[in-house]
C-alpha positions in Angstrom: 0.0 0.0 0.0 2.7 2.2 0.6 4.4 1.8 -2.4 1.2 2.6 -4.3 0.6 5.9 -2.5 4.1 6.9 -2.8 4.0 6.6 -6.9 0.3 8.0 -6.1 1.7 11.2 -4.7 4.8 11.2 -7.3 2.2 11.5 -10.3 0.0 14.1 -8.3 3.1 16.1 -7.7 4.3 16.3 -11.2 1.2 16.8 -13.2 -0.2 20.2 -10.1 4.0 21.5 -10.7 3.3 21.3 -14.1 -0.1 22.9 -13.3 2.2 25.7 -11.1 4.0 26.4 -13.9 1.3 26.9 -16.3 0.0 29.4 -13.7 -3.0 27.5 -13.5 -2.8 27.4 -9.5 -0.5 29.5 -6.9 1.0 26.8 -5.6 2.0 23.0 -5.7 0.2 21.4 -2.6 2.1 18.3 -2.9 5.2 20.1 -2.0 4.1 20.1 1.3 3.4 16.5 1.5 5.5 13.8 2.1 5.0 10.5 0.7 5.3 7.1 2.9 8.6 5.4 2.5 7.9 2.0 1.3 9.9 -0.6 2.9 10.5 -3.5 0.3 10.6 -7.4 1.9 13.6 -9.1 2.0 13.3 -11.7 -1.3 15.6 -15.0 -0.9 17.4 -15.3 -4.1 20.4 -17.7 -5.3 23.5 -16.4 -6.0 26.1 -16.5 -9.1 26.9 -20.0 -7.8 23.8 -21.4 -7.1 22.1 -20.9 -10.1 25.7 -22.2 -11.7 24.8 -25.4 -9.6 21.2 -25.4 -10.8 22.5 -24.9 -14.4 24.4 -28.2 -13.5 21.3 -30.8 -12.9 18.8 -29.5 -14.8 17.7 -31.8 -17.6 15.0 -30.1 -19.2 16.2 -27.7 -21.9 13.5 -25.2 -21.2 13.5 -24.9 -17.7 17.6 -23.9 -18.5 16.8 -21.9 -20.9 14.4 -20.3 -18.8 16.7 -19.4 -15.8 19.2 -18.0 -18.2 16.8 -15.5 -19.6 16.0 -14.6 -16.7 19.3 -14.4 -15.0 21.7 -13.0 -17.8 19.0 -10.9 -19.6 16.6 -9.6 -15.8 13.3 -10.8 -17.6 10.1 -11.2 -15.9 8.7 -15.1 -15.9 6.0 -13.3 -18.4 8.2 -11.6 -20.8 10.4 -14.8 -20.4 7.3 -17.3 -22.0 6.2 -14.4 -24.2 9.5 -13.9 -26.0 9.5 -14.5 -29.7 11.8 -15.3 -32.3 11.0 -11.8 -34.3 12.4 -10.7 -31.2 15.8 -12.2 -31.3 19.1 -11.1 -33.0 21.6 -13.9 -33.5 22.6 -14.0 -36.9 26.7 -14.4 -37.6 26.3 -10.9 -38.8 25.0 -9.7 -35.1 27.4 -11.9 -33.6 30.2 -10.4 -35.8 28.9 -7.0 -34.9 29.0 -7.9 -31.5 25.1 -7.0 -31.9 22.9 -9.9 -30.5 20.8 -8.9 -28.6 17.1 -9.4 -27.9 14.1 -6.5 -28.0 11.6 -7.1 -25.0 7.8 -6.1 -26.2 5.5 -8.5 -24.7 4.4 -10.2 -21.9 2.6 -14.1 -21.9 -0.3 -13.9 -19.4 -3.4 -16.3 -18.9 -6.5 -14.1 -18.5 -9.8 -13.8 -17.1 -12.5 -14.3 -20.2 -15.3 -11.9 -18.2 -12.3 -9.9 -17.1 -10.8 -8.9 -20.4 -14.6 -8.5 -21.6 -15.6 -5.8 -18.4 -12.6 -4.0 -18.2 -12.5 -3.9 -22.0 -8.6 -4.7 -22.4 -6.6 -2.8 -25.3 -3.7 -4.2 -24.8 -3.7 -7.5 -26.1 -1.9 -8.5 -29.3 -2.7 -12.1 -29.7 -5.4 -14.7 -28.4 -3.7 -18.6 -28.1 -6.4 -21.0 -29.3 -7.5 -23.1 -26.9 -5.7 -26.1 -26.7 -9.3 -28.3 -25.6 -12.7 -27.6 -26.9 -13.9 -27.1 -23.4 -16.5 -24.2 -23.8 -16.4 -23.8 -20.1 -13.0 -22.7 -19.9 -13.2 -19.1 -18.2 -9.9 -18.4 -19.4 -7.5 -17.7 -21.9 -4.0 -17.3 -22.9 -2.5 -14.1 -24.4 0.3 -12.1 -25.3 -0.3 -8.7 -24.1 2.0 -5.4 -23.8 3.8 -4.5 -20.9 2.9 -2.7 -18.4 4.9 0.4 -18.7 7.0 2.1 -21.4 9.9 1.5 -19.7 9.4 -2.3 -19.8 10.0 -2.0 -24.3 13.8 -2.5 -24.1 16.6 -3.8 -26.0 19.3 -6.4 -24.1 22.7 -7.7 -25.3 23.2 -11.6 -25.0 26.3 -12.7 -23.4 27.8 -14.7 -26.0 27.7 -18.3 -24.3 23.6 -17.8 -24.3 23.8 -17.0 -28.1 25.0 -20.1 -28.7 22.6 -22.1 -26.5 20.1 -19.9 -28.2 21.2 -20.9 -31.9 21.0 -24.3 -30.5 17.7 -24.3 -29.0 16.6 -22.8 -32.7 18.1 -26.0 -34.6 16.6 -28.2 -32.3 13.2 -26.7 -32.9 13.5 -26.8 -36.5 13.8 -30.2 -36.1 10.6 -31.0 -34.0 8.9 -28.7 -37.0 10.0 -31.4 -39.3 9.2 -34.2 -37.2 5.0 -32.9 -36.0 4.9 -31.5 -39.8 1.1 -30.3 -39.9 0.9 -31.0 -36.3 3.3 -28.4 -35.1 1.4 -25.2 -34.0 4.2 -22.5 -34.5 3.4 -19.4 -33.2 7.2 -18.1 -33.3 7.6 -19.0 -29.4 11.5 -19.5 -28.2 10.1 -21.0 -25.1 7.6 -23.7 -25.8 7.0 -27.5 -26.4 8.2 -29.7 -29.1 4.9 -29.4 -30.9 5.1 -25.6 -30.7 2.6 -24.8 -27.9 3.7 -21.9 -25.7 4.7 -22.9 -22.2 3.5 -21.5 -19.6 4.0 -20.2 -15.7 2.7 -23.3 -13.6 5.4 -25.5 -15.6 8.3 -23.2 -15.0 7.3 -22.9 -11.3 7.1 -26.7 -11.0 10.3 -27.1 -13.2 12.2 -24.6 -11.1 11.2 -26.6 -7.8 12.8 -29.9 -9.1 16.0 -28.5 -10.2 16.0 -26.6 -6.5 15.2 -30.1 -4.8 18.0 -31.9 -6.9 20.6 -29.2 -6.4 20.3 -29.2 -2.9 19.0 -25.5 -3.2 17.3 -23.0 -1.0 13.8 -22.6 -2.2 13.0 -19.5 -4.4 10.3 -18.2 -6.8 10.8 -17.7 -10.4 11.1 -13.8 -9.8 14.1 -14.3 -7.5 16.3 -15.0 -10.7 15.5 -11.2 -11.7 16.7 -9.8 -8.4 19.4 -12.4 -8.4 20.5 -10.7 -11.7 20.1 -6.9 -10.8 21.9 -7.7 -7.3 25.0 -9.9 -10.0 25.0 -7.2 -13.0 25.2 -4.5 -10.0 28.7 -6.1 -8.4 29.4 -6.2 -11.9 29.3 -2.2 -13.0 30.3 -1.5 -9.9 26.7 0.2 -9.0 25.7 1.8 -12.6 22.3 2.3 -11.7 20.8 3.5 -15.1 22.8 0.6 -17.4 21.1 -1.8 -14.7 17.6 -0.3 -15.0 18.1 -0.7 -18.9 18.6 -4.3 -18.4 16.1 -4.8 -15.7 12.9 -2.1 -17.2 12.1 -0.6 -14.2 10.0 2.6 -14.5 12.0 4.3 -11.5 15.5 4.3 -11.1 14.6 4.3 -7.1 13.1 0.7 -7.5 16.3 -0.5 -8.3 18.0 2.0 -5.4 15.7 0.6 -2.7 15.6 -2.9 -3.7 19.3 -3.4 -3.9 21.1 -0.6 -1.8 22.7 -3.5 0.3 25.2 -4.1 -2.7 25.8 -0.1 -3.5 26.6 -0.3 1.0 29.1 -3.3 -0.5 31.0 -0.5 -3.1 31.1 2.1 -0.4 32.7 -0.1 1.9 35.1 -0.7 -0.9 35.9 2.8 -1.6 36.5 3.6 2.2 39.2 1.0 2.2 40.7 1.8 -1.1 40.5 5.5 0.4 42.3 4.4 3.3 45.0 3.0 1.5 45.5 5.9 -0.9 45.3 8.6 1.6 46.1 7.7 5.2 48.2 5.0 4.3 50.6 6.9 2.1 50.3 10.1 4.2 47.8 11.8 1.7 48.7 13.6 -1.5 52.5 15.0 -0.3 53.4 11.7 0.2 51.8 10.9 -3.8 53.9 13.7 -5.0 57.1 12.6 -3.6 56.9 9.4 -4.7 56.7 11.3 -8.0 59.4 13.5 -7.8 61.7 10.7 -6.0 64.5 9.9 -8.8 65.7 6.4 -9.7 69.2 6.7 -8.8 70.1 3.3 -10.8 68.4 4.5 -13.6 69.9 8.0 -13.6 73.7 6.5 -12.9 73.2 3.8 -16.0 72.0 6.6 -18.2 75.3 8.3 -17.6 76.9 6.0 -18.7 75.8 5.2 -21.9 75.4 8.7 -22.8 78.6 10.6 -21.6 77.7 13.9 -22.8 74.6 14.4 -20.9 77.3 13.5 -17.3 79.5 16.7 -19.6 75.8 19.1 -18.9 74.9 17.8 -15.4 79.0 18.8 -13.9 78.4 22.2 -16.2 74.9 22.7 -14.8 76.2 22.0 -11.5 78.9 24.6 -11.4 
């Protein structure tokens, strides 16, 4: 609730300034006001190694494939199952370029029926068939736009994930061959091998085996995401905006909030590399000497070899 006031007031705020400045009112009242600090839950999420382990026993392609979309690219578990092939660069000429990368444009979500019908949904860009002829079924499966503007992003591929990707591609070819007529293709990267899209419940269950066989704490899908921000941010060293790219948060505070325990990590870095540099060496005089300090070795064997200059330093001496 708290989070939904605060990005309540932050829109109420910006559009009565903008009325302040159009000298529509006197005054911004929301300058006045301050917003609820929302204090974000502590998630348990698998680190580097872990999900390294995980990587390990897993033995369905998908469910792999899932966890490193989600962990080397931040996805959401819906823009993971939604992501289609339109949507991913891999050729030799992107790889050449240094170029592959996937574009982020859609989310796969299973829907209410009445729900889409009342609230008279805009968003959606493609209805799945249904996969019984059960005219009961209340719901249905869709691939709908994200929910902000900010979620429409482009990500680079780590080059090991190309390849598993250009793999994954030629082993779906195959399956096309194999179910001929049979094979539904609907351009999905993640699906099954007659073309069907997959869908949350099996990644959930998949992800709970591999956790159970790796010996691994238990976490949600979503975990992998903040396991990635909290990896990519040890990584940049704390570049907030290059992780928000990645990650398509609307608010460069989300990612701030969420994941200041690994900024406090850099800090404490930079007050020991601070320590070394300044107290250690007795600050910048102590820099400056060690800069003006001659090599006396060096200076003795360049005499040598050049007897002239030893000629100008006795001249310059006297």
């Amino acid at each position: 609730m708290s989070y939904i006031l605060k990005s309540v007031h932050k829109l109420l705020s910006c559009a009565f300034g903008c009325a302040e400045k159009w000298e529509l009112i006197a005054s911004n009242p929301f300058k006045k006001v301050t917003p609820p600090k929302h204090e974000y839950a502590k998630k348990e999420i698998w680190t580097s190694e872990m999900i390294s382990r995980a990587l390990e026993v897993c033995e369905d392609p998908k469910i792999s494939l899932a966890i490193q979309l989600s962990f080397a690219c931040s996805l959401r578990i819906g823009e993971v199952l939604g992501l289609q092939w339109k949507n991913v660069f891999i050729s030799d000429e992107d790889i050449e370029k240094d170029n592959a990368h996937i574009v982020v444009e859609q989310q796969l979500q299973r829907l209410s029926k009445k729900g889409i019908d009342e609230l008279n949904v805009q968003d959606i860009l493609y209805t799945f068939p249904s996969a019984t002829d059960n005219e009961s079924n209340t719901t249905v499966l869709v691939l709908r736009k994200p929910k902000t503007q900010s979620s429409i992003r482009t990500i680079w591929l780590p080059n090991t994930l190309v390849q598993y990707l250009r793999e994954w591609k030629e082993q779906q070819n195959e399956y096309k061959e194999f179910f001929r007529d049979e094979y539904h293709d609907y351009d999905m990267v993640l699906c099954f091998e007659d073309g069907r899209p997959v869908e949350h419940n099996i990644i959930r269950k998949g992800l709970a085996k591999v956790s159970e066989k790796a010996g691994l704490p238990p976490v949600v899908f979503h975990s992998l995401r903040h396991s990635s921000t909290t990896y990519k941010l040890k990584l940049n060293h704390g570049d907030i905006k290059a992780t928000q790219g990645d990650t398509g948060h609307a608010q460069a505070d989300m990612v701030t909030d969420l994941y200041s325990h690994i900024l406090d990590e850099d800090r404490k870095i930079n007050a020991q590399k601070f320590d070394e540099s300044f107290y250690q060496n007795n600050g910048e005089d102590n820099v400056k000497r060690k800069k003006d300090s001659i090599d006396v070795d060096k200076l003795v064997a360049s005499l040598k070899d050049n007897p002239d200059l030893l000629d100008k330093l006795l001249d310059a001496l006297k």
